[in-house]
C-alpha positions, 0 to 999 in steps of 0.5 A, a space after each residue: 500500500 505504502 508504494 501507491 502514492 510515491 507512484 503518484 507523487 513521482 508521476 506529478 514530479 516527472 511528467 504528466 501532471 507537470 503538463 497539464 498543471 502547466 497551461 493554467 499557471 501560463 493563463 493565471 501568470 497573463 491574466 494577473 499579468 494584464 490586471 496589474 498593466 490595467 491598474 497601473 493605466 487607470 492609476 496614470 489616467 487618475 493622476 492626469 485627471 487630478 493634475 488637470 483639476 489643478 491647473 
């Protein structure tokens, strides 16, 4: 019994699980990825729209 989940786990570490593990950290990476790019924009657009309050 004690062999049937370091089968496992050496499977997950060499290949198959790897793999299909990977395309979701690649989506989850851009979609972070694009959110902070967005906050960083609306943040600038903020601060122009303050500056020109001021003036």
């Amino acid at each position: 019994m004690s062999k049937i989940p370091g089968e496992k786990i050496r499977l997950l570490k060499t290949g198959k699980g790897r793999d299909f593990l990977q395309p979701s950290k690649k989506a989850l990476l851009s979609k972070v990825a694009t959110f902070v790019e967005n906050q960083i924009l609306l943040d600038l657009a903020a601060q122009a729209v303050e500056e020109g309050k001021m003036k």
